[in-house]
C-alpha positions in Angstrom: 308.4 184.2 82.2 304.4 184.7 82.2 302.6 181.8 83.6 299.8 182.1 81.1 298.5 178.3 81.2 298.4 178.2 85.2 295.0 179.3 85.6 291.9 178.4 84.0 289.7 180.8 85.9 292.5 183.2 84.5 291.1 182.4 80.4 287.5 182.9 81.7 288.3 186.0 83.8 291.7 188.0 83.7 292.2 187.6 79.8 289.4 190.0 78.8 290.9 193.4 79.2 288.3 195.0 80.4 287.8 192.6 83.2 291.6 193.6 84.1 291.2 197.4 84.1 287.9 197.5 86.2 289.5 194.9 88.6 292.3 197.3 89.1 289.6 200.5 89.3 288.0 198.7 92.1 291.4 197.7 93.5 292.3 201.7 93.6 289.1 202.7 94.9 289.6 200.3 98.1 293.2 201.9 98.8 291.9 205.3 98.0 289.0 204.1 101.0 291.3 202.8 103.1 293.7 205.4 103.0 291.6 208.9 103.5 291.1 208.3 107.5 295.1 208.1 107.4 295.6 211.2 105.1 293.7 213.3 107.6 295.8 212.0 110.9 298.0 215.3 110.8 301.7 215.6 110.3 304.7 215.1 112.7 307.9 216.1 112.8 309.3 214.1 109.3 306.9 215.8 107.1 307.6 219.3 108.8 311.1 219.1 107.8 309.8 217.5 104.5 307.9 220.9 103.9 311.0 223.1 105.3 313.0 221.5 102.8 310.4 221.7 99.9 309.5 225.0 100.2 312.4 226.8 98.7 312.1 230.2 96.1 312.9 228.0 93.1 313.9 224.7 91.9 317.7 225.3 91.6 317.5 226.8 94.9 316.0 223.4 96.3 318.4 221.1 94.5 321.3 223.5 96.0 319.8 223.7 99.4 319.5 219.3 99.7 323.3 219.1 98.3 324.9 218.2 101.5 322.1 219.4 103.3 322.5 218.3 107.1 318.9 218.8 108.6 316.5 216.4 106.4 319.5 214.1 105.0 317.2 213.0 101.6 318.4 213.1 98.0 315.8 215.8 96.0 313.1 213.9 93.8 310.7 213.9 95.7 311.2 217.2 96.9 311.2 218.3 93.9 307.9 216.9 93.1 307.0 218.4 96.5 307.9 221.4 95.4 305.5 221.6 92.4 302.6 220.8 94.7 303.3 223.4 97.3 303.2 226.2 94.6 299.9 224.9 93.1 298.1 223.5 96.4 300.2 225.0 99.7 301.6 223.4 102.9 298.2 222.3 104.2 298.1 218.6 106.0 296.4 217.7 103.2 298.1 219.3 100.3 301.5 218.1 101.5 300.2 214.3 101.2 299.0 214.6 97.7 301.7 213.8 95.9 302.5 210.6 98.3 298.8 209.7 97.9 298.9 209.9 93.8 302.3 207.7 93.8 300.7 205.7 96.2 297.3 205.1 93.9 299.7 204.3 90.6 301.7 201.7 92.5 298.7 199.7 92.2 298.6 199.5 88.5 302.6 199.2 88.7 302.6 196.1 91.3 300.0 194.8 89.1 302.5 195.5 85.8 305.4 193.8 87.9 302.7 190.7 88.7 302.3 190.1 85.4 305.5 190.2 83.9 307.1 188.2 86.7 304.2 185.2 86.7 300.5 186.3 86.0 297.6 188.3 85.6 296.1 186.3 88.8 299.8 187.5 90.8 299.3 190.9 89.5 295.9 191.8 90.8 296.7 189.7 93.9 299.6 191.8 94.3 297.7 194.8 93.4 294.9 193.6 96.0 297.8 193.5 99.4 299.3 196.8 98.7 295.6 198.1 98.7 295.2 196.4 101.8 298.5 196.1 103.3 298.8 198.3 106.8 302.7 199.0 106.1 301.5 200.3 102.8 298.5 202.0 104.2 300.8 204.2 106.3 303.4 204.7 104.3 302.0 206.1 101.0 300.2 208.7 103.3 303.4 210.3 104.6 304.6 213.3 103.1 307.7 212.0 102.6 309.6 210.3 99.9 308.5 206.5 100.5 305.7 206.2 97.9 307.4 207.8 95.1 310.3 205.4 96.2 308.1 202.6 95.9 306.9 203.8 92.7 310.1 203.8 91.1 310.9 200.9 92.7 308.1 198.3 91.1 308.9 200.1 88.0 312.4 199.3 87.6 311.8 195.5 89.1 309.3 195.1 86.3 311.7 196.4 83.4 314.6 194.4 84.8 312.8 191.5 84.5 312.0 192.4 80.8 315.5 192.8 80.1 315.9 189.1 81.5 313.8 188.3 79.2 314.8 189.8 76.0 317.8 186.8 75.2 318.3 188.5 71.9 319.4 192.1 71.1 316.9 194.1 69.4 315.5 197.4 69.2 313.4 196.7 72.2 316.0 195.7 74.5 317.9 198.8 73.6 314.7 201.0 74.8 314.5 198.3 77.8 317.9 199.1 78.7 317.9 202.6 78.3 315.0 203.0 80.4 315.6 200.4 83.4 319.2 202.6 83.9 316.8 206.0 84.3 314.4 204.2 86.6 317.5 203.0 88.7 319.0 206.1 88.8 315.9 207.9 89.3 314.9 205.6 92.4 318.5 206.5 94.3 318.0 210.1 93.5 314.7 209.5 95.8 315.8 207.5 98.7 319.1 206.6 99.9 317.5 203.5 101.6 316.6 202.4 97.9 320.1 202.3 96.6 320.4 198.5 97.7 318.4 197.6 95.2 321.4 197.7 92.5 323.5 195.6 94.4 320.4 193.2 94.8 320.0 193.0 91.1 323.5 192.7 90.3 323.0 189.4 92.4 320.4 188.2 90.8 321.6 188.9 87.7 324.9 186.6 88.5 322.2 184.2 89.9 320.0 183.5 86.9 323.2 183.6 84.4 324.3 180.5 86.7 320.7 179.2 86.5 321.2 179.5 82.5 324.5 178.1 82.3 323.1 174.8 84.7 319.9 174.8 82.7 321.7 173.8 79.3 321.8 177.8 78.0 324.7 178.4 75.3 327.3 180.4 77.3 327.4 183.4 74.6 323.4 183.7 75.2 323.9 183.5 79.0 327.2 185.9 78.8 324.9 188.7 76.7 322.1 188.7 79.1 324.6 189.5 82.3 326.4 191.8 80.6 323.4 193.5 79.5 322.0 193.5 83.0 324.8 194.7 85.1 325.5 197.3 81.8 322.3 198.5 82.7 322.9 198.7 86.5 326.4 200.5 86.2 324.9 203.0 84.2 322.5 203.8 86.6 325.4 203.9 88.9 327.3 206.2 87.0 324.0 208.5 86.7 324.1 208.6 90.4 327.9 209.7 91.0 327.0 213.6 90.9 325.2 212.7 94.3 328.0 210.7 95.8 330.1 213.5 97.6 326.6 214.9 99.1 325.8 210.8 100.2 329.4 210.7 102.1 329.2 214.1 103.6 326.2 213.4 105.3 327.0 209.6 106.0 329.9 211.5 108.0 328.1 213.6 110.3 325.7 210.9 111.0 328.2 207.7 112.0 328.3 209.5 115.7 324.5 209.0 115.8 324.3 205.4 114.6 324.4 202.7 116.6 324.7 199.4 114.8 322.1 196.1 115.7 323.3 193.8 118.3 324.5 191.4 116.1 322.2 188.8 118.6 319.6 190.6 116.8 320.1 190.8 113.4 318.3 187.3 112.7 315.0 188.6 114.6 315.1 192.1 112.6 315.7 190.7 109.0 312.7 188.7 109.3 311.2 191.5 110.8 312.2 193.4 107.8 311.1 190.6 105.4 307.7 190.3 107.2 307.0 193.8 106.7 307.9 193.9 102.9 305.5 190.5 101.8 303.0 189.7 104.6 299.8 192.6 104.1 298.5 192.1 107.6 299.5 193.5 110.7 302.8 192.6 112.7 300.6 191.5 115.2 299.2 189.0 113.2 302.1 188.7 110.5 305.1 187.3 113.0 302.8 184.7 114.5 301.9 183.6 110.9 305.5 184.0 110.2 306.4 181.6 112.9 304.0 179.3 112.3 305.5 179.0 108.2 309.2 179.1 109.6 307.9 175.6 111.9 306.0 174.2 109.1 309.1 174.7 106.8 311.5 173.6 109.2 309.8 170.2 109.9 309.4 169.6 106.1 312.7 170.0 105.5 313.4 167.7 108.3 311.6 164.9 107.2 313.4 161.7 107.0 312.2 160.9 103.6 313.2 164.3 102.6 315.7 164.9 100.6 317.8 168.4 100.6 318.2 169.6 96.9 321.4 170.1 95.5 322.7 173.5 95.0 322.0 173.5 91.0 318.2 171.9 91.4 318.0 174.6 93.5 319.3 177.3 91.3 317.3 176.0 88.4 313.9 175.0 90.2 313.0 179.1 90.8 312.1 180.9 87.7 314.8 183.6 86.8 311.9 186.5 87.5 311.3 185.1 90.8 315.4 185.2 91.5 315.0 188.7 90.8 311.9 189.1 93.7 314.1 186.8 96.2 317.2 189.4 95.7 315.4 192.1 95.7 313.9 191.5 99.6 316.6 189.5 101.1 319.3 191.2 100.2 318.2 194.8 101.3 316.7 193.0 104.4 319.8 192.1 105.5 321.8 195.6 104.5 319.2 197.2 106.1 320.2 196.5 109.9 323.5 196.5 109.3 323.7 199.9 108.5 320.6 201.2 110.2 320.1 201.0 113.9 317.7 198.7 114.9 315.3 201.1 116.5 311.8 200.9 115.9 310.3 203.5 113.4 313.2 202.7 110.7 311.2 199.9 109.3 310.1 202.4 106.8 313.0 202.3 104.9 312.0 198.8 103.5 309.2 200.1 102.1 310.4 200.7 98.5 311.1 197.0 98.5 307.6 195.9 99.5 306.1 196.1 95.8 308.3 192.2 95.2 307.8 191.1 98.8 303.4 191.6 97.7 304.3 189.8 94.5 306.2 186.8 95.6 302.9 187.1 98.4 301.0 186.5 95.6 302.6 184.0 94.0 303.1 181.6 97.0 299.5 182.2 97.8 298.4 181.0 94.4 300.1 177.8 94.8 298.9 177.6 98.2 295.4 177.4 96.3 295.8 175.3 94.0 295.6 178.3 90.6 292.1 178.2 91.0 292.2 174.5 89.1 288.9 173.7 87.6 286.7 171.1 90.4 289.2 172.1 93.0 287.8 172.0 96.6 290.3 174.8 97.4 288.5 177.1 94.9 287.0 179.1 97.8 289.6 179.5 100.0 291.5 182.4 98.3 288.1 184.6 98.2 287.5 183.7 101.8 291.2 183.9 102.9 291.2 187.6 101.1 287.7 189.1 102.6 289.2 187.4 106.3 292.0 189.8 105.8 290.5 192.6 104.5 288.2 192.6 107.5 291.5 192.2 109.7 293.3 194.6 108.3 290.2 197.9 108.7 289.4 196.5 112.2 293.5 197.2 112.5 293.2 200.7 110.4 290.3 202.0 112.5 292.1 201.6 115.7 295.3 203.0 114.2 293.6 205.8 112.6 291.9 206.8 116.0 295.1 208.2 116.8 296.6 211.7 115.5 300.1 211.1 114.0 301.3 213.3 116.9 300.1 213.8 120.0 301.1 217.7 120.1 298.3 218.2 117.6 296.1 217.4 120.7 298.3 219.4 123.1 298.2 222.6 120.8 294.2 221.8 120.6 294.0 222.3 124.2 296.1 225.1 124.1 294.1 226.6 121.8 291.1 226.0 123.9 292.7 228.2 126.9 294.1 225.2 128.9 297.5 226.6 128.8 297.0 230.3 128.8 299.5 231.8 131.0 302.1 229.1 130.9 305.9 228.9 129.9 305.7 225.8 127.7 308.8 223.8 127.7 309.1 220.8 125.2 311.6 218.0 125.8 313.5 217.1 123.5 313.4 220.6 121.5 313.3 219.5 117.8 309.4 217.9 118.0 308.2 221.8 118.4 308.8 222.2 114.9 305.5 219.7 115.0 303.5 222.4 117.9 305.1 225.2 115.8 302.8 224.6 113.1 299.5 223.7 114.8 300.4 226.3 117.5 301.7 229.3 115.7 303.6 232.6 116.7 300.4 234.8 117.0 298.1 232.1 118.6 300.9 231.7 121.6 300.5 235.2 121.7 297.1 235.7 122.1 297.0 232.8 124.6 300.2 234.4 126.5 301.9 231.2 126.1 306.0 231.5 125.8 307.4 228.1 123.8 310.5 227.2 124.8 312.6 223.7 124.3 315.6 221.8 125.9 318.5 222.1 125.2 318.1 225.0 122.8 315.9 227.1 125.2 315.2 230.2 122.5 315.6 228.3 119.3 313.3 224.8 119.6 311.5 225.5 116.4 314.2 225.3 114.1 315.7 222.4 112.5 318.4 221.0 114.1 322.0 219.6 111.7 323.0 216.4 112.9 326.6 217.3 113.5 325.1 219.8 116.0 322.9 217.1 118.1 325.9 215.0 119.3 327.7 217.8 120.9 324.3 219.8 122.2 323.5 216.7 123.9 326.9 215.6 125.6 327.7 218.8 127.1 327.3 218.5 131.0 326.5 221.9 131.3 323.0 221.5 129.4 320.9 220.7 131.9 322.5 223.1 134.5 322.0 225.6 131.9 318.1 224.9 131.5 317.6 225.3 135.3 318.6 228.8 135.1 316.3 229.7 132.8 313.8 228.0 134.5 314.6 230.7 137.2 314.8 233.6 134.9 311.3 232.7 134.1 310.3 233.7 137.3 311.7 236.6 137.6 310.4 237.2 134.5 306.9 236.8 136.2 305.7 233.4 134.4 303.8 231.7 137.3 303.3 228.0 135.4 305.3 225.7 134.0 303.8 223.3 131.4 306.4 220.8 131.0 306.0 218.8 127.7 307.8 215.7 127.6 308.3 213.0 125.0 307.4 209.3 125.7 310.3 208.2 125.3 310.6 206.4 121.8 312.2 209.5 120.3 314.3 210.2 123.5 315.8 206.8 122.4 316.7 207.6 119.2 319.9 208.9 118.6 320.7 208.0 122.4 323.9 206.7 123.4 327.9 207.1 124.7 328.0 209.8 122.0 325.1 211.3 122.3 323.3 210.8 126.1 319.6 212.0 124.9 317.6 210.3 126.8 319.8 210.8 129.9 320.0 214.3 129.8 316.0 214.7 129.6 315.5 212.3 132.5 318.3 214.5 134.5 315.7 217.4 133.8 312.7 215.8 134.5 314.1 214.8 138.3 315.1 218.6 138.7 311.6 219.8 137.7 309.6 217.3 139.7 312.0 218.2 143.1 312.2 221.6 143.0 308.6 222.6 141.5 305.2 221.5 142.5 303.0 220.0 140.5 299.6 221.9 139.9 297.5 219.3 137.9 297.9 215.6 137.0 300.1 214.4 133.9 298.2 214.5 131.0 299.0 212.5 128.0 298.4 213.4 124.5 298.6 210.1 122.5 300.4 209.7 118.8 301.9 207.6 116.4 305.1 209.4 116.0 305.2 211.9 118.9 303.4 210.7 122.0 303.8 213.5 124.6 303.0 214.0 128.3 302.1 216.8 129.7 302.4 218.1 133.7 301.8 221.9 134.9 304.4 223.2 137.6 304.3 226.2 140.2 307.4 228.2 139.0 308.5 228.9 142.6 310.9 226.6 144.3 309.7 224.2 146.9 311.5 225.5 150.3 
C-alpha cells in the first residue's frame, strides 16, 4: 500500500529517519507559530458552555451531567480531558485551549502516520505540512471544544484501518490491529457526534475494496476474510458505543424542532463546500475559485471526444484500496453532513474530524501533479514554490483573521470596563451570548460600574445556559416581546436613565430561526419598539467578532411623547 519506489528524492531525503523526525519538528513548530495569535483571540459562547460543562466536582459527576444533557449536546471525551486540565491549569482563555492546542500539535505526526501508510513518506509530510498551514485547521484546533481531539482520533483510526486492509493474513498483529482500530472508533463517537459517520464511511469502503479484490483476480476466501474482518472491527466499535445511544436519541429529540434541513437546491453547492473545506489548505476565498477551476478542467477532460469513460470495474480497480478508504471517508460524511445538519454557516466545523484524509488525498494528488519529484524533471521546483506561495497566502489570511477578537463582546465588556457604560441598563439580544460578557464582565465589575445586565427573552436569567427544548417555545410565544417592553418601563421607574441596547449581527439571530422557532423575528419586533419609543443618545457602535459580532446603541429611558 506504501509507494516506496515513487520518489527518488524520497531515497536521498525521507528514508533517513532522522531527516523525517526533524522535518516533522519543523512542521510542528510552524503550526505551533501559526496558531498562538489564534489561541489568544478570547472565547465565545461554544467554549463557555464547553467550560460549564467541564467544570463539574468529579469525573462521575461529569459523565452523569453530559448523559442526556440538553444545554451543550456533546458526548464526554473531551470533556473529560477538559476536565483534567481545568483542575491542574483553570478556566483561563488560555488554559481552556490547551488541550485542543496539544491534540492539535500530535495530529501532525498522526496525518503524517496516516500519509505514510496510505501512500508515502513524501504524502505524509505533505500532509503534515497543510494541516500546519491549513486556515480551517488553524481555527479549529484552537477552539476549546471537542474538534481537535476528534480529529485526533479520527487520523488515528483511518491509519489503523488501513493496516487492517492490509494485513490479508490472520496473525497476531491483525488481532492487536483489530482490537485497537474498534477502541479508536468507538473512542472517536464518544467525542463527537458529527464523527460517527465515519463507520458507515468505512463500512463502504470496506464493501468497495473487497469488490476491487474480487475484480482484481483476489481468491474469494482472501477477499471474504478481509471484509469480515473490517466491518468485525467496525461493529464492535458500534456495540462499544450503544451505552450512549439513548442519550444520542434524547437529545436528537429535543433538537428536530430546531433543525431546518438544506434546500435540497443546495445540497450540491454545500457538499463541495464541505469537501473543499476538508482537502484544500487555503482559504475559501481562494479554495472555491480553485475548486471551480479543477471541476472545469475535469469536466472538459472527461468530455473529450477521444476520451473514453472507464468501465465501472477499471474504475474500482485503478484507485488503490487505501485511497478507497480516503474517498469514503470525505464523500460520504460530506454528503450526510447537510442532510442532517442545517446549512447555516458556522456548522462547517463539524467536517473537521474528516479533514486529516481530505490533507492526505491533497497530498497525494499534488504529488502526481509534480511529477514525484522524478530525477531531471522541470517540474522539480514547482512543489517548493507552490508550498511557500501558500504559506505566504495563508498568514497574509491569518493576520487579518486574527485581528479580530472571537467575539465582539470582549470589546464591548472592554469598554465597559473603561467607564463607557457606567450607569446603563445593558440589554443583550438574543440572551444566551451574555454567557460570553458574563465572563469578561463579571458580577462585581457591573457592580462597581453600576451597570444592570439584562437579556431578551429571559430578562433576569441571560447568563445561564439555555436547554434546547426550552428555546423553541421562549421564542414563539407572542407575548415575549410585549413582555420585554414592560420591563423596559419598570426600568424607569426604577431610576435607570440609559439604555444600552446590545444586539446581535444577525448570523446567530439566524440560527435556530424559523416557523418553529421565530428568533430572528422576535428580536427585530424589539429593536422597532426601542428605536420608536426611545431616543437615541449616541451613534451605533459596533464591536466586531468571529462568532459574536454585536452592535451597540445607547437610549434615553423616557418615552418619546
Amino acid at each position: 500500500m506504501t509507494s516506496s519506489s515513487n520518489v527518488a528524492l524520497s531515497a536521498r531525503f525521507f528514508d533517513r529517519r532522522r531527516n523525517v523526525i526533524m522535518a516533522l519538528a519543523a512542521i510542528v513548530l510552524l503550526a505551533l507559530v501559526l496558531e498562538l495569535p489564534t489561541i489568544n483571540m478570547g472565547r465565545w459562547l461554544d467554549e463557555c458552555l464547553n467550560v460549564a460543562s467541564a467544570a463539574q466536582p468529579d469525573m462521575q459527576t461529569l459523565i452523569t451531567t453530559m448523559y442526556g444533557r440538553l444545554e451543550d449536546q456533546h458526548p464526554p471525551l473531551s470533556y473529560m480531558l477538559l476536565f483534567c486540565f481545568i483542575r491542574l491549569f483553570g478556566t483561563g482563555d488560555i488554559a481552556i485551549r490547551i488541550p485542543s492546542v496539544l491534540c492539535g500539535l500530535l495530529l501532525i505526526p498522526a496525518t503524517y502516520w496516516l500519509g505514510k501508510t496510505v501512500h508515502s513518506t513524501a504524502a505524509g509530510l505533505l500532509a503534515a505540512f497543510f494541516v500546519a498551514v491549513s486556515p480551517f485547521a488553524n481555527y479549529m484546533l484552537c477552539q476549546s471544544r471537542p474538534y481537535a481531539l476528534a480529529a485526533l482520533i479520527s487520523a488515528v483510526t483511518l491509519t489503523l484501518f488501513c493496516k487492517l486492509v492490509e494485513q490479508r493474513s490472520a496473525t497476531k498483529k491483525t488481532g492487536v490491529t483489530f482490537l485497537c482500530l474498534s477502541l479508536t472508533a468507538a473512542a472517536l463517537c464518544y467525542t463527537e457526534y458529527s464523527s460517527c459517520p465515519m463507520i458507515p464511511a468505512l463500512a463502504i469502503a470496506s464493501v468497495v475494496i473487497y469488490l476491487r479484490d474480487r475484480f482484481s483476480g483476489i481468491a474469494p476466501p482472501q477477499a471474504s476474510a478481509r471484509l469480515a474482518r473490517c466491518l468485525a472491527a467496525l461493529f464492535l466499535s458500534g456495540l462499544l458505543f450503544i451505552p450512549w445511544v439513548p442519550s444520542v436519541l434524547m437529545q436528537s429529540r429535543v433538537g428536530a424542532p430546531l433543525m431546518e434541513s438544506t434546500p435540497l437546491f443546495n445540497l450540491p453547492l454545500a457538499v463541495a463546500y464541505n469537501v473543499l473545506l476538508t482537502t484544500v489548505p487555503l482559504p475559501m476565498l481562494v479554495a472555491i475559485p480553485l475548486g471551480v477551476c479543477a471541476a472545469v478542467a475535469a469536466f472538459i477532460f472527461l468530455c473529450r471526444p477521444s476520451r473514453r469513460l472507464p468501465s465501472f470495474k477499471s474504475l474500482i480497480c485503478s484507485i488503490p484500496s487505501a485511497c478507497w478508504v480516503l474517498l469514503c471517508a470525505v464523500a460520504l460524511p460530506a454528503c450526510i453532513m447537510e442532510l442532517i445538519i442545517p446549512f447555516w454557516f458556522g456548522y462547517y466545523r463539524y467536517m473537521f474530524p474528516y479533514s486529516p484524509a481530505g490533507f492526505v488525498l491533497s497530498a497525494i494528488v499534488m504529488l502526481r501533479l509534480f511529477g514525484y519529484w522524478k530525477e531531471g524533471s522541470k517540474r522539480n521546483m514547482l512543489l517548493p514554490i507552490t508550498l511557500a506561495a501558500m504559506l505566504a497566502v495563508n498568514i497574509l489570511y491569518l493576520g487579518w483573521f486574527d485581528s479580530r477578537p472571537q467575539s465582539g463582546l470582549k470589546t464591548l465588556a472592554q469598554d465597559a470596563l473603561a467607564g463607557k457604560y457606567d450607569g446603563c441598563a445593558l440589554l443583550i439580544a438574543p440572551d444566551y451570548i451574555s454567557q460570553t460578557l458574563d465572563y469578561y464582565l463579571p458580577l462585581n465589575e457591573r457592580i462597581a460600574h453600576h451597570i444592570d445586565l439584562h437579556g431578551f427573552p429571559r430578562w433576569d436569567k441571560p447568563m445561564a445556559p439555555v436547554k434546547m427544548n426550552e428555546i423553541p417555545p421562549m421564542w414563539s410565544s407572542k407575548t415575549v416581546v410585549g413582555e420585554t417592553e414592560q420591563h423596559l418601563a419598570d426600568l424607569q421607574k426604577q431610576g435607570w436613565r440609559k439604555l444600552a441596547f446590545a444586539i446581535d449581527d444577525g448570523t446567530l439571530d439566524r440560527q435556530h430561526s424559523g416557523a418553529a422557532c421565530p428568533r430572528g423575528q422576535r428580536v427585530n419586533a424589539l429593536r422597532t419598539f426601542i428605536e420608536q419609543n426611545y431616543k437615541m443618545l449616541s451613534a451605533e457602535k459596533k464591536y466586531a467578532g468571529v462568532t459574536e459580532a454585536v452592535s451597540v446603541s445607547i437610549y434615553q429611558l423616557e418615552p418619546l411623547r
